[in-house]
C-alpha positions as CSV (number, residue, x, y, z in Angstrom):
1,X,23.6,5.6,22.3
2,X,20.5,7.7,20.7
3,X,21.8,9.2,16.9
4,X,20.9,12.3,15.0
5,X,20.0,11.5,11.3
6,X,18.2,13.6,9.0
7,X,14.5,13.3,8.7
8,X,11.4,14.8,6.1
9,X,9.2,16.5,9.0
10,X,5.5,17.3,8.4
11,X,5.0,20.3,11.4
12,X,1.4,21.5,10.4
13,X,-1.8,21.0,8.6
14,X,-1.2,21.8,5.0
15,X,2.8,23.5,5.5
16,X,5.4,22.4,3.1
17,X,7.3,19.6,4.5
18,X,11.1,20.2,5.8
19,X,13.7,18.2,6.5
20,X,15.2,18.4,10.0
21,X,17.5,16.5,12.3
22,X,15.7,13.7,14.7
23,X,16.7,11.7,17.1
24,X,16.3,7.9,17.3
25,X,17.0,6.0,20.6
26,X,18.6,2.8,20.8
27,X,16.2,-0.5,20.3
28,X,14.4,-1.4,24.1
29,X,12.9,-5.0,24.3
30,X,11.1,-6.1,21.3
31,X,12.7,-3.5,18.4
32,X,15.0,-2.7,15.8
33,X,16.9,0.2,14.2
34,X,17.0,0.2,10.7
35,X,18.9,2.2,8.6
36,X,17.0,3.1,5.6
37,X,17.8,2.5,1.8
38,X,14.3,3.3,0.2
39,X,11.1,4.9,0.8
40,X,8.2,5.3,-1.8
41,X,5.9,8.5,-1.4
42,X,2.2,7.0,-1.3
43,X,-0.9,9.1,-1.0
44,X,-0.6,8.1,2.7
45,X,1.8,10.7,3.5
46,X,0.0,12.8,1.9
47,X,-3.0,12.7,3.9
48,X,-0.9,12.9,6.9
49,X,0.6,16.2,5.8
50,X,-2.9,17.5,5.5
51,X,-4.1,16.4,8.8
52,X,-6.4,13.5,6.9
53,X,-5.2,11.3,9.3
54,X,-5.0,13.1,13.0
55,X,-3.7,16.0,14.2
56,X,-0.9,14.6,16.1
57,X,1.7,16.5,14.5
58,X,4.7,16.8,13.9
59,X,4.7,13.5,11.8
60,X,7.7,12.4,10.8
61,X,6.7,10.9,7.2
62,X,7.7,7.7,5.0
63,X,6.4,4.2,5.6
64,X,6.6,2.1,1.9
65,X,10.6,1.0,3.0
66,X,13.0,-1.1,2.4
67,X,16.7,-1.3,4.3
68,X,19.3,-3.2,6.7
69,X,18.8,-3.3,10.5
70,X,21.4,-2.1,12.1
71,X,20.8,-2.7,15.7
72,X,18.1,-4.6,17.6
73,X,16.5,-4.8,21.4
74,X,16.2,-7.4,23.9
75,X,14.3,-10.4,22.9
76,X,14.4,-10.0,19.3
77,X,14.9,-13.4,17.2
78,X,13.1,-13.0,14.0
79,X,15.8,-10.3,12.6
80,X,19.2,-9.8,13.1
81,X,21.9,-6.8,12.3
82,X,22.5,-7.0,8.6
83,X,19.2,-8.5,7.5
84,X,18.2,-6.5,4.4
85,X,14.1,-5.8,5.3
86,X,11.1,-4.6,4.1
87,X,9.2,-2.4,6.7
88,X,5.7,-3.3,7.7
89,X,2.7,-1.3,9.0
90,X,1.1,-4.6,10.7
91,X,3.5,-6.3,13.3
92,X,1.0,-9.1,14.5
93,X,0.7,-9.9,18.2
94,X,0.1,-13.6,17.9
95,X,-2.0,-13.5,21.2
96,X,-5.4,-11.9,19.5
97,X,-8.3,-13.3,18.7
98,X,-8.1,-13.2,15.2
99,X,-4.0,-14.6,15.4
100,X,-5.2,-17.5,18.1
101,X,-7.9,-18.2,15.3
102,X,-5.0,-18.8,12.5
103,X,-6.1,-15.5,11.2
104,X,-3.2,-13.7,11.6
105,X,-3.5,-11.3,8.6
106,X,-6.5,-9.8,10.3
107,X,-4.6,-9.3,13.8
108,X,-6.3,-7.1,15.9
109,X,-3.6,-5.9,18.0
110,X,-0.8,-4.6,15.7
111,X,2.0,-2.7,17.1
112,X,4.9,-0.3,16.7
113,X,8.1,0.7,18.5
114,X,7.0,1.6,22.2
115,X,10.1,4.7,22.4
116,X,9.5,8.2,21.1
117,X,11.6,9.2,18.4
118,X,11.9,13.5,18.8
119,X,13.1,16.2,17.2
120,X,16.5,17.7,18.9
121,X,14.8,19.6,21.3
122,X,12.6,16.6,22.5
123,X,9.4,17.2,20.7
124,X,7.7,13.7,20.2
125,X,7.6,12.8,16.6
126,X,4.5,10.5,15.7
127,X,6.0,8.2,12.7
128,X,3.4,8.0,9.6
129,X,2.2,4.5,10.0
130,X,4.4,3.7,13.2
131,X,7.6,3.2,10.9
132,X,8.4,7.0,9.4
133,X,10.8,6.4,7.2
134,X,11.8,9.6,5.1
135,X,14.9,9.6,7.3
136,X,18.5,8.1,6.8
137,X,17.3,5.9,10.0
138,X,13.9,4.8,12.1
139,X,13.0,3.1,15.0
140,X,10.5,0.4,14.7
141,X,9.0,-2.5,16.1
142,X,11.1,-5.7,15.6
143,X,7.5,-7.3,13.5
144,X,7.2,-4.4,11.6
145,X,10.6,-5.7,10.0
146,X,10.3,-9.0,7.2
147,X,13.4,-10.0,5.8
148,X,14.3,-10.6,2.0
149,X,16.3,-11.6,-0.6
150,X,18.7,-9.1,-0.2
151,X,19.9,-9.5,-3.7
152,X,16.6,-7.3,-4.4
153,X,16.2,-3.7,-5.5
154,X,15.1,-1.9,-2.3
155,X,13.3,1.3,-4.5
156,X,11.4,-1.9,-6.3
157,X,11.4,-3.7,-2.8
158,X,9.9,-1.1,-0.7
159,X,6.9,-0.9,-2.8
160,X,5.1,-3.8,-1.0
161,X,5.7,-2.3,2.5
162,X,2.3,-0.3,1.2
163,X,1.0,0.4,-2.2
164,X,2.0,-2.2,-4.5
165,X,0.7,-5.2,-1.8
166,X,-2.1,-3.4,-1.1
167,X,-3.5,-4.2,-4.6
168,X,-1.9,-7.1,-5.3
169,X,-3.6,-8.1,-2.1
170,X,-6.7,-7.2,-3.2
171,X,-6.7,-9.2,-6.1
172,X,-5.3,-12.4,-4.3
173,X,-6.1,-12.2,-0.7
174,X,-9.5,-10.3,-0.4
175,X,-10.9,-10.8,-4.1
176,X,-9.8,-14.8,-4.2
177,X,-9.4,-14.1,-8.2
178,X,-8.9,-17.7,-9.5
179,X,-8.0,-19.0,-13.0
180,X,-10.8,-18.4,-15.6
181,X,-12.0,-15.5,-13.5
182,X,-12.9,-12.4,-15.2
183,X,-11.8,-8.8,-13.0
184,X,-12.5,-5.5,-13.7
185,X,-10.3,-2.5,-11.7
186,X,-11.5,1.0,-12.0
187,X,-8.9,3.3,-10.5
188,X,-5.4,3.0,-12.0
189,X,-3.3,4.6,-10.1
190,X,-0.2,2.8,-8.6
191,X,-2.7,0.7,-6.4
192,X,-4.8,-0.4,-8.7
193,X,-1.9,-1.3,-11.4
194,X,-1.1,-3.5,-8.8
195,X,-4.0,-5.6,-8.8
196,X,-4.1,-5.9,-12.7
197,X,-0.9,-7.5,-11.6
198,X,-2.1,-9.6,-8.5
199,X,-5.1,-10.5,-11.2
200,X,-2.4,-11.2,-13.6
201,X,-0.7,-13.4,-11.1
202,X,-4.3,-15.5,-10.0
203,X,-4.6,-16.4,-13.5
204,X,-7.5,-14.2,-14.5
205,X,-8.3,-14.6,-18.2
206,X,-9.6,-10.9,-18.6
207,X,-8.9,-8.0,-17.1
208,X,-10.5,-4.7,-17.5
209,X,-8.9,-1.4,-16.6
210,X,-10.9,1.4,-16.2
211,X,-9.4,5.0,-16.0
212,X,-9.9,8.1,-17.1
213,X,-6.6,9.0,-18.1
214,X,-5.8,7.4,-21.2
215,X,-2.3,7.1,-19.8
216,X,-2.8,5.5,-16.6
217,X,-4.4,3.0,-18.7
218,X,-1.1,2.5,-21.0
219,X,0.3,1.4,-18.0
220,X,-1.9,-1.0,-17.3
221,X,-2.3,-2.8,-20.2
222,X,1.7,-3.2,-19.9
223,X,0.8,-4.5,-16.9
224,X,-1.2,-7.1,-17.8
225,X,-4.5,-5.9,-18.3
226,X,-6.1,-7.1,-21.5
227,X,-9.1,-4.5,-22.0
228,X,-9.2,-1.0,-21.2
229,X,-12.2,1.6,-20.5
230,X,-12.0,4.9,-20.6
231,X,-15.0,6.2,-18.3
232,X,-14.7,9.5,-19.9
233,X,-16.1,8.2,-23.0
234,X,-18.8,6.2,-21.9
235,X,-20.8,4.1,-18.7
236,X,-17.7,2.2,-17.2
237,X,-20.9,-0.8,-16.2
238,X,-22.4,-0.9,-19.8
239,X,-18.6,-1.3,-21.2
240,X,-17.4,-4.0,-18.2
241,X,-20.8,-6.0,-18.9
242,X,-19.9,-6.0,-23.1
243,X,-17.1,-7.4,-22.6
244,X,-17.6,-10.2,-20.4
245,X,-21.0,-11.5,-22.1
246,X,-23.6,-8.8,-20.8
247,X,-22.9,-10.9,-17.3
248,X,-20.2,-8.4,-15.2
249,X,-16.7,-9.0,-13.9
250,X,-16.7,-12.3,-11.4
251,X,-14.6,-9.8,-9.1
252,X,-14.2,-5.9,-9.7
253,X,-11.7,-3.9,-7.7
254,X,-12.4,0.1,-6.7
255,X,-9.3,1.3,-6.5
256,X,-10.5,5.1,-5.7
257,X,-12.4,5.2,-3.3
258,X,-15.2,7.7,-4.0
259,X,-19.3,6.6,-3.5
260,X,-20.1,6.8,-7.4
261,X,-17.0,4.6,-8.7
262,X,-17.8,2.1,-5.5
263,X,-21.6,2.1,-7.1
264,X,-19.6,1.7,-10.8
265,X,-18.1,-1.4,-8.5
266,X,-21.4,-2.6,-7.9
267,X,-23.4,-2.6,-10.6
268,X,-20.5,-3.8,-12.5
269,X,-20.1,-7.5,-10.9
270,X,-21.5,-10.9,-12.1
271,X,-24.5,-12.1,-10.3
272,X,-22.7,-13.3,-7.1
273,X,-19.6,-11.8,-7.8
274,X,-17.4,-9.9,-5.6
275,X,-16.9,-6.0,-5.1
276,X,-13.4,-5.5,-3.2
277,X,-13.4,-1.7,-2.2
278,X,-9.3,-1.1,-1.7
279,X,-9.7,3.0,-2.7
280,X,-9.8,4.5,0.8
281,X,-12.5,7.3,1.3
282,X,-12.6,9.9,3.4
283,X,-14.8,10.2,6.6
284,X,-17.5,12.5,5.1
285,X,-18.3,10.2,2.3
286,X,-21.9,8.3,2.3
287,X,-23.1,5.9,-0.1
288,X,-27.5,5.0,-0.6
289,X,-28.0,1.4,-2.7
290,X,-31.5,-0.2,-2.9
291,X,-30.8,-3.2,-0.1
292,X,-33.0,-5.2,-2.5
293,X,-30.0,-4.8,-5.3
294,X,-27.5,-5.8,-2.6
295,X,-29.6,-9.1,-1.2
296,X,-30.9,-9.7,-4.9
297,X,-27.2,-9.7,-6.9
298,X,-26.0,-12.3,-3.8
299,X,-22.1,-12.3,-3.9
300,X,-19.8,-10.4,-1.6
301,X,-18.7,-6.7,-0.6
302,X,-15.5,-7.0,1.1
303,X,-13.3,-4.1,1.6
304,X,-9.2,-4.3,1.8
305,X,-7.1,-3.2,4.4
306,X,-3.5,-3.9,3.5
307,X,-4.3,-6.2,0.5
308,X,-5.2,-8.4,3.7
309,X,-1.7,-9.5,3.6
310,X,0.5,-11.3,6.4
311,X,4.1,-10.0,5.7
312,X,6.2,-12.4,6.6
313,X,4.2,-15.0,4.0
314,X,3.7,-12.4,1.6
315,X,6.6,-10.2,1.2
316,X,9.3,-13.1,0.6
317,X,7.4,-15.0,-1.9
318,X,6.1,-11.8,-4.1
319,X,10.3,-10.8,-3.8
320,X,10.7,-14.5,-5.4
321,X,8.6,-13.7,-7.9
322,X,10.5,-10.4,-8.7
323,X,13.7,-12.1,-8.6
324,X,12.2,-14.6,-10.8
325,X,10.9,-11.7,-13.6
326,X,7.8,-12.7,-13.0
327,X,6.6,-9.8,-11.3
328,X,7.7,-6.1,-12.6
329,X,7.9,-4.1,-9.8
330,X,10.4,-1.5,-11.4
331,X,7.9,-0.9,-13.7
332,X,6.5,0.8,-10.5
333,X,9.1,2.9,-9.8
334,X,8.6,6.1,-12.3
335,X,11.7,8.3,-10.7
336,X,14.3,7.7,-7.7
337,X,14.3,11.2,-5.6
338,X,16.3,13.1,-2.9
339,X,14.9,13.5,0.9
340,X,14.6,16.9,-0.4
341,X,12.2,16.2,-3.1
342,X,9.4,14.9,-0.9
343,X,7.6,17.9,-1.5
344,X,7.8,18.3,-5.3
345,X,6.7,14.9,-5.3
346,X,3.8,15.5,-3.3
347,X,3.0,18.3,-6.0
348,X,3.4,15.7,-8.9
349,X,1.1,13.2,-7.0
350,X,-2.0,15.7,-7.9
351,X,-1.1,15.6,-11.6
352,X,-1.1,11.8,-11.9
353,X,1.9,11.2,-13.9
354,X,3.5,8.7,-11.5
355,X,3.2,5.7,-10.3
356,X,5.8,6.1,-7.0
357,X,8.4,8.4,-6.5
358,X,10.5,6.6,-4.5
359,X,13.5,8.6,-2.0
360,X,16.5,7.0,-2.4
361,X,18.9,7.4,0.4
């Protein structure tokens, strides 16, 4: 039988988001209900809000979750009722070309619940990310659900259903940091204070941070990085190259996204290093290098998507790691919130004085 459960609608381009009643349909074939317990607010929603995504509104917002199915389809084996999960984005289909390859991380066929949830007057609700999970409950595709330790924190938890394994990912996955390695993040924000940690983790033996926000780079240092650059001051290149021997980082992470930090990104690797663009741009953005510069330096430019994670090996061995103290991510969580707060965290996003908000329901 279909619920009603409370839900953070986006209705328009640019309008305050509201919280309304939706309805969610019992699981068909091949999905799960999940009732949520956490839901960070990432940049993503953000985007959606202001139509930076598509204009298939109303959204109904929330995808970095954490929480217990409650129900599942026909067909589903890999979760059952009571399985605490975290919510994915990329449910593989195991029948591409890139999952018949053993390259499941890069799956080319990802996919989400196939029922509508709606508002109570049957409007069709597109979920942020195929999950939308600002509500007390969401309908998802059974893949999009990897169980965990359930003994975890689901604010903490949640995190690497976007943001947090996005850098992390970046560091480990796409960036191959190894032990030794020298890395260099400019942007740090809550993504790329994750891959100071996923850096931490590889065994780098320096890591650069490089922010303008003297701040922002607090926090990662306490993270693990063990320089820090204030681009404000100074060329963020000149400083990256002094401190690793006039040579460059062997990997450096743009965490912002923009054509002049990615140039930063650059100019700012070893000869044959790697540049590992994780900063998502928007579609108007253009970037002009001399092709000479990019044969002559050699190395690799590799972009991100996801931290090129596969959930199911990823999420249960980083929550390990977290259960273990060896990986913070509390110190990711700057304040627990209300559905109702989604907005005013929104608001606080374009100060930069968090890390994740994270609704707590």
């Amino acid at each position: 039988m279909a619920q009603q459960v409370q839900g953070v609608i986006a209705r328009a381009k640019g309008e305050p988001v509201r919280i309304e009643t939706i309805v969610v349909p019992d699981p068909g074939p091949g999905e799960a209900v999940v009732k949520v317990q956490a839901c960070g607010v990432c940049h993503t929603d953000l985007h959606y809000r202001e139509g930076g995504i598509n204009d298939d509104f109303p959204f109904l917002l929330g995808h970095e979750a954490a929480g217990v199915v409650e129900s599942v389809g026909e067909g589903v084996t890999e979760v059952a009722p009571g399985d605490f999960v975290i919510l994915n984005w990329r449910a593989v289909c195991g029948q591409c070309r890139a999952c018949l390859r053993g390259r499941p991380q890069y799956c080319f066929a990802t996919h989400n619940a196939k029922q509508k949830m709606t508002l109570v007057d049957g409007t069709e609700l597109s979920p942020a990310l195929g999950i939308g999970a600002f509500a007390e409950k969401t309908l998802v595709a059974a893949g999009q659900c990897t169980k965990v330790d359930p003994a975890a924190s689901p604010a903490a938890a949640g995190l690497l259903g976007c943001g947090v394994m996005a850098g992390i990912g970046a560091a480990i996955n796409t960036g191959n940091v190894g032990r030794g390695d020298s890395v260099a993040v400019i942007g740090c924000g809550g993504v790329g204070n994750a891959a100071v940690v996923g850096a931490r983790l590889a065994g780098a033996a320096k890591i650069i941070a490089v922010d303008i926000d003297d701040e922002k780079l607090r926090t990662a240092t306490s993270l693990g990085a063990t320089h820090t650059v204030n681009s404000r001051s100074g060329d963020p290149v000149e400083a990256i190259r002094e401190l690793t021997d006039g040579n460059g980082a062997d990997v450096v992470i743009e965490a912002v996204g923009r054509p002049e930090t990615y140039e930063q990104a650059f100019y700012a690797r070893d000869l044959a290093g790697t540049v590992v663009l994780v900063g998502v741009p928007t579609p108007e953005m253009r970037i002009d290098l001399p092709l000479l510069d990019v044969f002559g330096r050699g190395g690799a430019l590799k972009s991100s998507w996801y931290g090129d994670c596969l959930p199911s090996r990823d999420f249960p061995m980083l929550i390990d790691l977290y259960q273990q103290g060896r990986l913070d991510l509390d110190a990711f969580v700057t304040e627990t919130i209300a559905l109702a707060d989604v907005e005013k965290a929104f608001e606080r996003m374009h100060h930069g004085d968090v890390l994740r908000s994270v609704v707590v329901l």
